[in-house]
C-alpha positions as CSV (number, residue, x, y, z in Angstrom):
1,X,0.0,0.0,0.0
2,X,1.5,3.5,-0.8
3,X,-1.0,6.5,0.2
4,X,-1.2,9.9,0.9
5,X,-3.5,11.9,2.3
6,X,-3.5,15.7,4.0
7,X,-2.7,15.3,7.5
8,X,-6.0,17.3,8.7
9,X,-8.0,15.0,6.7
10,X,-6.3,12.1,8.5
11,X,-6.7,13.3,11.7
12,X,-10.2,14.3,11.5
13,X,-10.8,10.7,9.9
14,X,-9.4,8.7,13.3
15,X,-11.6,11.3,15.3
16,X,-14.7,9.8,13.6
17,X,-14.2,6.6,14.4
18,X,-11.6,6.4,17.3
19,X,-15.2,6.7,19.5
20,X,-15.8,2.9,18.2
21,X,-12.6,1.6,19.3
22,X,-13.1,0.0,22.8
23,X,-11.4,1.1,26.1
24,X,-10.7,-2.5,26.9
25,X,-10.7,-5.7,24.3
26,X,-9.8,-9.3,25.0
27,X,-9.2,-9.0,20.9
28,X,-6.4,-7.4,19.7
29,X,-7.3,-6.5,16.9
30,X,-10.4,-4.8,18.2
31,X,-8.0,-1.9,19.8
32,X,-6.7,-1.4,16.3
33,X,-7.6,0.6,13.6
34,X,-8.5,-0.7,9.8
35,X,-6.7,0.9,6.9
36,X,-7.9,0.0,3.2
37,X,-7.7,1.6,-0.3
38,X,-11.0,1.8,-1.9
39,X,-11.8,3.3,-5.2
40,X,-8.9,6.6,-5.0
41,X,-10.2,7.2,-1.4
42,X,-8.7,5.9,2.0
43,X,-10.9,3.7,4.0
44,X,-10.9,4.0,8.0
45,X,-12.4,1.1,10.0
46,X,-13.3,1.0,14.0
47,X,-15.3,-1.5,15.6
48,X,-16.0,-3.1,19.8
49,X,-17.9,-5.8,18.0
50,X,-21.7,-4.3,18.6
51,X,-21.0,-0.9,16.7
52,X,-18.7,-0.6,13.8
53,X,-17.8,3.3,12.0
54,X,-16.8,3.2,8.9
55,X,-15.2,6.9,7.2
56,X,-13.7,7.5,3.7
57,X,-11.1,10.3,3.1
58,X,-9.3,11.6,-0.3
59,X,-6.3,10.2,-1.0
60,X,-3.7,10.0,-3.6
61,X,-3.0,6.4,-4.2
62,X,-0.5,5.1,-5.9
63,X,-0.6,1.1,-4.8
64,X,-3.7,-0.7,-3.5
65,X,-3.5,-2.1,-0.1
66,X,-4.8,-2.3,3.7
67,X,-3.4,-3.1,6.8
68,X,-4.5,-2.6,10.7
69,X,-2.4,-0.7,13.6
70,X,-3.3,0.3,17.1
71,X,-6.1,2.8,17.0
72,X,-3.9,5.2,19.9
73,X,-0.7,5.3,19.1
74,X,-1.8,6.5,15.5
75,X,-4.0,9.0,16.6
76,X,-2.1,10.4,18.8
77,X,0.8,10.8,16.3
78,X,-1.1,11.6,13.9
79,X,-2.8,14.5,15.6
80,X,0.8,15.9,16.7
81,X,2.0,15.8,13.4
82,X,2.0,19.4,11.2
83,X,-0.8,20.5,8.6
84,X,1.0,19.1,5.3
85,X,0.9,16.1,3.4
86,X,1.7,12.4,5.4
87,X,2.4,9.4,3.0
88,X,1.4,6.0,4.4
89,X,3.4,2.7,3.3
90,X,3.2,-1.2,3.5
91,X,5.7,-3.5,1.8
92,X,3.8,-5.5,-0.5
93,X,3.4,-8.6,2.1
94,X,4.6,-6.9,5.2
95,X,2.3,-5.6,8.5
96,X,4.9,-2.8,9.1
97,X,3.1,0.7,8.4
98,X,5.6,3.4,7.7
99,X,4.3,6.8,8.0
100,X,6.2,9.9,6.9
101,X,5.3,14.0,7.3
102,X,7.5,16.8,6.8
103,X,11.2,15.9,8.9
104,X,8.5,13.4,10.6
105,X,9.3,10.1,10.3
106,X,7.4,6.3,12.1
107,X,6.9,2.9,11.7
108,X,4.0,1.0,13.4
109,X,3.4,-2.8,13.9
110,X,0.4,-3.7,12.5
111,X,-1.8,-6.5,12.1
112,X,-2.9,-8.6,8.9
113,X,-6.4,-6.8,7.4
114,X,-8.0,-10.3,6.9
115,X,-7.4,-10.9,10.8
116,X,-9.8,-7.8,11.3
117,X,-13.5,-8.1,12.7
118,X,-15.6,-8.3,9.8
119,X,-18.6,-5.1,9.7
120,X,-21.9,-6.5,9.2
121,X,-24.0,-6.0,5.5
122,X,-27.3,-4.3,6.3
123,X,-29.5,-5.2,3.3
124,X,-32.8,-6.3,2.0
125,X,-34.8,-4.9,5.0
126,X,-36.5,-1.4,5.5
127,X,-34.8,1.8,4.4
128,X,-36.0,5.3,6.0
129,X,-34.0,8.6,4.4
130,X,-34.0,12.0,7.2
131,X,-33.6,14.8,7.4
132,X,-30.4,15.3,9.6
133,X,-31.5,18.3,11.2
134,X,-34.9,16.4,12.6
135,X,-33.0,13.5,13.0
136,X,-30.6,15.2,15.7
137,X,-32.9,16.8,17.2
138,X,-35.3,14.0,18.2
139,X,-31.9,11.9,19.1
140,X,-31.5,15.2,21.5
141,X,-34.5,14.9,23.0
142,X,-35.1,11.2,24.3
143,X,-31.6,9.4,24.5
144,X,-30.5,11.1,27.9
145,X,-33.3,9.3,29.2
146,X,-32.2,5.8,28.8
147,X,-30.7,3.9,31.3
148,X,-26.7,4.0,32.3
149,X,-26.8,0.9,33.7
150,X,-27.0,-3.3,32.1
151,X,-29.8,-4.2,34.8
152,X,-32.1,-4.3,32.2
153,X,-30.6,-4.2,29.1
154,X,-33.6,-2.8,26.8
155,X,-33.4,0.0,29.0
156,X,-30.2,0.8,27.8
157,X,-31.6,1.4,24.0
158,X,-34.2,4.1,22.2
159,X,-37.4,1.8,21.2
160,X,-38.0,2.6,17.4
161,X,-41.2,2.3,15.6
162,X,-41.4,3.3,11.4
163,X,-45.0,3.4,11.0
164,X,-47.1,5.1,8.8
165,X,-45.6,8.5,8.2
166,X,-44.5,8.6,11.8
167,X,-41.0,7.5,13.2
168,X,-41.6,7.6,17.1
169,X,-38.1,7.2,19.5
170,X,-38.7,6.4,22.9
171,X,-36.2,6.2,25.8
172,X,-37.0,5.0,29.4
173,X,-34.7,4.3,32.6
174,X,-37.6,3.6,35.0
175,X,-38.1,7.2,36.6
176,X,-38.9,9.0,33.5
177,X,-39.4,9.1,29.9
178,X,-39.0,10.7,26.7
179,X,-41.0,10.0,23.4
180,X,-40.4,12.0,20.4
181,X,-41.9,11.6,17.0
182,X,-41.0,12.6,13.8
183,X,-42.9,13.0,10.3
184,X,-41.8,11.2,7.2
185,X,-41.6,11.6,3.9
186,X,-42.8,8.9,2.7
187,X,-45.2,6.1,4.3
188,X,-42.7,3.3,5.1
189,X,-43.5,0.2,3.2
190,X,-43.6,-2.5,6.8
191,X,-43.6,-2.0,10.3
192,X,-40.6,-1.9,11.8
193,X,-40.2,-2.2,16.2
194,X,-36.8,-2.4,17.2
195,X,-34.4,-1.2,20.2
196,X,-30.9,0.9,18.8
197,X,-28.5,1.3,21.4
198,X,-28.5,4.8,23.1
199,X,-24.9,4.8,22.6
200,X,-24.7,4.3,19.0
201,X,-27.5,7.2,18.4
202,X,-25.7,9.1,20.2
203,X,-22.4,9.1,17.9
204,X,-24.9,10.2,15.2
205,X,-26.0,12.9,16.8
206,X,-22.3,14.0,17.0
207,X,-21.8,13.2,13.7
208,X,-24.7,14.7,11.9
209,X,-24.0,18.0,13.7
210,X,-22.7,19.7,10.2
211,X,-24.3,17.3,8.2
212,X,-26.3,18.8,5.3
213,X,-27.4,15.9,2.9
214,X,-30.2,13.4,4.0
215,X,-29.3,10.7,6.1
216,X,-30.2,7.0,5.5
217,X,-31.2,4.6,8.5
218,X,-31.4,1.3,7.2
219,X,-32.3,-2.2,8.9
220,X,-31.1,-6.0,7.8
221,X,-34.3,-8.6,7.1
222,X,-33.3,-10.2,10.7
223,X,-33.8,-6.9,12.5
224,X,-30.8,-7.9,14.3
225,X,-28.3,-4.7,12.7
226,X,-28.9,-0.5,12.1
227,X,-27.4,1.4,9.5
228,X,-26.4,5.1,9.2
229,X,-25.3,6.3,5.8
230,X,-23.9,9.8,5.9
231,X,-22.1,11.5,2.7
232,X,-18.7,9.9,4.4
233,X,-19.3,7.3,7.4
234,X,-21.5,4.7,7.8
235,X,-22.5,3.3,11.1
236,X,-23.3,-0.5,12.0
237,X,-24.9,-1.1,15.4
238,X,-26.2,-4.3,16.9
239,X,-29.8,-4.0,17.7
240,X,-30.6,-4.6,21.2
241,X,-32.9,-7.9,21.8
242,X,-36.1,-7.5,24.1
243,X,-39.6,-6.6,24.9
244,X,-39.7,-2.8,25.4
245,X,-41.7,-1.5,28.0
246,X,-45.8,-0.3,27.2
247,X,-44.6,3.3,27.8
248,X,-47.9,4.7,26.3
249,X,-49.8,3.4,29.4
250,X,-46.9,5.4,31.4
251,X,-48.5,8.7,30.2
252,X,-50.9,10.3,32.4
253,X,-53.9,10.7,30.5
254,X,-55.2,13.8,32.9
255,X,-54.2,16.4,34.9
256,X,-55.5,18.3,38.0
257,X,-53.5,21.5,36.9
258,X,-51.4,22.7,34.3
259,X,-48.9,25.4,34.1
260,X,-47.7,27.2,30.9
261,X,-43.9,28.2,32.1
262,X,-41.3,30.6,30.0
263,X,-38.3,27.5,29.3
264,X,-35.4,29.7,30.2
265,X,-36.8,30.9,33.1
266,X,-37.4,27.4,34.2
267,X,-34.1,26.2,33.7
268,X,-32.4,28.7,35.2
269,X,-34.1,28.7,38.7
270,X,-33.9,25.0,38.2
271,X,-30.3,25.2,38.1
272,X,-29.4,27.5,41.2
273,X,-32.0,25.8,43.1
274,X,-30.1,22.0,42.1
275,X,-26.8,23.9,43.8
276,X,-28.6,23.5,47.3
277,X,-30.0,20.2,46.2
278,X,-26.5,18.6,45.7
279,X,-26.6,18.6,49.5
280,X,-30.4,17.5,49.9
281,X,-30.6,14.3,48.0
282,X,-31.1,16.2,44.7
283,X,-34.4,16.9,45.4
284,X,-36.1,20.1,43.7
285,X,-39.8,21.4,45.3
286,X,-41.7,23.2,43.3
287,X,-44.9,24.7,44.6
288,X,-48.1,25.7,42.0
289,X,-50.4,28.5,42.8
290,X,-53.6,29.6,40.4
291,X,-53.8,33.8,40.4
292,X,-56.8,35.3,41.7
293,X,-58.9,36.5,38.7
294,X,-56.8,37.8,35.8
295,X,-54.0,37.7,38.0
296,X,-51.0,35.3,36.6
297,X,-50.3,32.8,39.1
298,X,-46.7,31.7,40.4
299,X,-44.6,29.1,41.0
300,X,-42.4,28.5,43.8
301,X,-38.7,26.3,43.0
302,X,-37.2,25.7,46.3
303,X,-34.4,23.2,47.5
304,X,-32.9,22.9,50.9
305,X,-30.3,20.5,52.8
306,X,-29.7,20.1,56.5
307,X,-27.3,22.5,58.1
308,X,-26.5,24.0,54.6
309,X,-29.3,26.8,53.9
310,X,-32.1,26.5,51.5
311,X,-33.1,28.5,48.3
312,X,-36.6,29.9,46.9
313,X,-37.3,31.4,43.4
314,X,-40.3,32.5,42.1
315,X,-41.7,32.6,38.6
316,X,-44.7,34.2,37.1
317,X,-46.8,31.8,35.1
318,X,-50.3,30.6,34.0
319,X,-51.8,27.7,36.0
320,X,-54.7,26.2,34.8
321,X,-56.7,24.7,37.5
322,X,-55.9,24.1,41.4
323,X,-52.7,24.7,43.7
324,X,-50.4,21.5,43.2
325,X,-46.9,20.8,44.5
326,X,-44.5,18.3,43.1
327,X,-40.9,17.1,44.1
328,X,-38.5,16.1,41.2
329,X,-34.9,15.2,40.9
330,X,-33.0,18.2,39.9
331,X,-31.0,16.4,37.1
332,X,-34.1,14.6,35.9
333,X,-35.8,18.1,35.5
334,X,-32.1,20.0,34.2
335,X,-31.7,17.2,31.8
336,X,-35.0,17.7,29.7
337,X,-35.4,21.3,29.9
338,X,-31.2,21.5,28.6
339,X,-33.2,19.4,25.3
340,X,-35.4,21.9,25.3
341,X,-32.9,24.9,24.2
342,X,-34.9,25.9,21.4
343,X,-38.7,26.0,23.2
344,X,-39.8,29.2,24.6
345,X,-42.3,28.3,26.8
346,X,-43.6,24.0,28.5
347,X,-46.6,22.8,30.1
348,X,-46.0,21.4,33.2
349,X,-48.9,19.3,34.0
350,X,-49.5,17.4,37.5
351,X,-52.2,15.9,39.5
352,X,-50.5,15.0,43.1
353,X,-47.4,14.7,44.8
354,X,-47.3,11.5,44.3
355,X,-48.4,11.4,40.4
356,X,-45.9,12.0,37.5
357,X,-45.3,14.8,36.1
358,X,-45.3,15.7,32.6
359,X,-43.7,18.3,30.3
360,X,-44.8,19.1,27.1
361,X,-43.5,21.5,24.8
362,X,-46.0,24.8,23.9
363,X,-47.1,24.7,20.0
364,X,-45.2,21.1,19.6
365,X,-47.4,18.0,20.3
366,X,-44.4,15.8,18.9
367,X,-42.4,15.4,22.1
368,X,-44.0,14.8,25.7
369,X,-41.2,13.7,28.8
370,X,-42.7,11.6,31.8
371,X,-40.5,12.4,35.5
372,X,-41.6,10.7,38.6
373,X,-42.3,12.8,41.8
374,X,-39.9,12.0,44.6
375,X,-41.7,11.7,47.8
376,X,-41.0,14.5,50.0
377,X,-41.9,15.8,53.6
378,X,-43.6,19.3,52.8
């Protein structure tokens, strides 16, 4: 293999899919990176065996070839090298990568391509095109909510459902939930129910940031592997096996009072009140009261810990029915009003201290989040 490529374009290349390279492997070749001419273009390969990224950059080449090395020493070379041209080379049946930029100057032990962890061929099942702007921000709005933790291993992905017109993500860790859903196109051909890792639509959400062209999501016949196409990567994740949860019977159907809230406002007494909470349990009050007449009414965000001091802030805002209060945990309620950046004002709609809560965008029926109340001595 003899290859060269700018040394920005190589850089921003490993970047891309570095994040698929695991932290730990019991194979070796995992830790390593996949080079491969293909068609004029350099070919970059990363996989932990359950998601696989795949990005092409321009080359020159001059002699086919491929060859794997370990995925950090040649980042972080590469990275410290100087914005001009490097020039990769393989003997024609040696492992040895030579690399050479500027008065720069490496060779790398590297592995046979063949020995490399094949990437999956998603084909012959259903093929949705997005728009990546939509597509990011529903991935936004519901994969924070899935669960950190293997306990239950469904909880860990985004349920997806292709129906219709509609493309509905749902994420769940067992105190709250987020369901977003987003209009397509076209009608999709078959119904399609399957869970994608939160992790995996979470590097597309990184990656589709300057995306501009549509993005494909595609799934094999077995509904056992994902596909992203994007003008330059592609990404291959494992689909997560299981029997998501019924979350539609999780959403309240009724409310004893709602309140229409300005977002920012929100969010910001949410934060300085979750600064006192760090030192209560986490635990954010909030206290709903109707205005008399054409008054508007208020509500009250307070947190306090023992023997540290307490806060109180007050915000002026609609409520629709009778005085509620409600407890939440204060990283639950920063994490979907943070998703909410672009929404000027949310319905926050309760029934009792002990009943969820749910927030619902103003003007957007497309997205409605579920928190459970944390049971509080008021």
């Amino acid at each position: 293999m003899k290859v060269s490529v700018l040394q920005e374009n190589f850089s921003k290349g490993l970047s891309v899919v570095g994040r698929a390279v695991p932290s730990r492997s019991t194979l070796p070749q995992a830790s390593h990176v996949l080079l491969a001419t293909d068609e004029g273009r350099l070919k970059l390969i990363a996989t932990d065996l359950m998601m696989a990224t795949t990005c092409w950059i321009g080359a020159q080449v001059e002699e086919e070839g491929s060859v794997t090395v370990p995925a950090r020493l040649l980042t972080d070379f590469v990275t410290s090298l100087p914005n001009e041209r490097i020039d990769l080379t393989v003997p024609a049946r040696g492992r040895q990568l030579h690399i050479s930029c500027a008065r720069n100057d490496a060779t790398m032990a590297g592995m046979d391509a063949a020995d490399f962890p094949p990437v999956p061929a998603v084909a012959d099942g259903l093929s949705l095109t997005l728009d990546p702007k939509t597509l990011r921000k529903a991935i936004s709005q519901v994969q924070f909510a899935a669960a950190a933790d293997d306990t239950r291993p469904v909880l860990t992905g985004v349920h997806t459902l292709a129906e219709g017109r509609e493309l509905t993500l749902a994420a769940a860790d067992g105190f709250r939930l987020a369901v977003h859903t987003l209009p397509l196109k076209q009608e999709v051909a078959e119904r399609v129910e399957v869970i994608i890792p939160a992790r995996a639509l979470r590097e597309i959400e990184r990656l589709i940031a300057d995306e501009s062209e549509e993005v494909e999501m595609a799934f094999n016949s077995g509904r056992s592997q994902v596909l992203f196409r994007l003008t330059d990567v592609e990404v291959v994740a494992t689909l997560i096996q299981g029997t998501f949860p019924n979350y539609g019977q999780l959403i309240p159907s009724s409310y004893a009072t709602k309140t229409t809230i300005d977002m920012r406002q929100f969010l910001q007494e949410t934060r300085i009140a979750a600064i006192f909470a760090r030192d209560g349990a986490g635990i954010v009050r909030i206290q709903l009261e109707p205005g008399e007449g054409s008054e508007t009414g208020k509500m009250t965000v307070s947190a306090r810990a023992e023997e540290i001091g307490e806060h109180r802030g007050d915000i002026d805002v609609k409520v629709e029915g009778e005085a509620s209060k409600i407890a939440f945990n204060s990283r639950y309620l920063q994490d979907v009003l943070s998703a909410l950046d672009d929404v000027s004002e949310i319905a926050l709609e309760t029934t009792s201290p002990s009943s969820p809560g749910v927030l619902r965008p103003i003007g957007n029926d497309r997205y409605v989040h579920v928190v459970m109340p944390m049971f509080v001595q008021w």
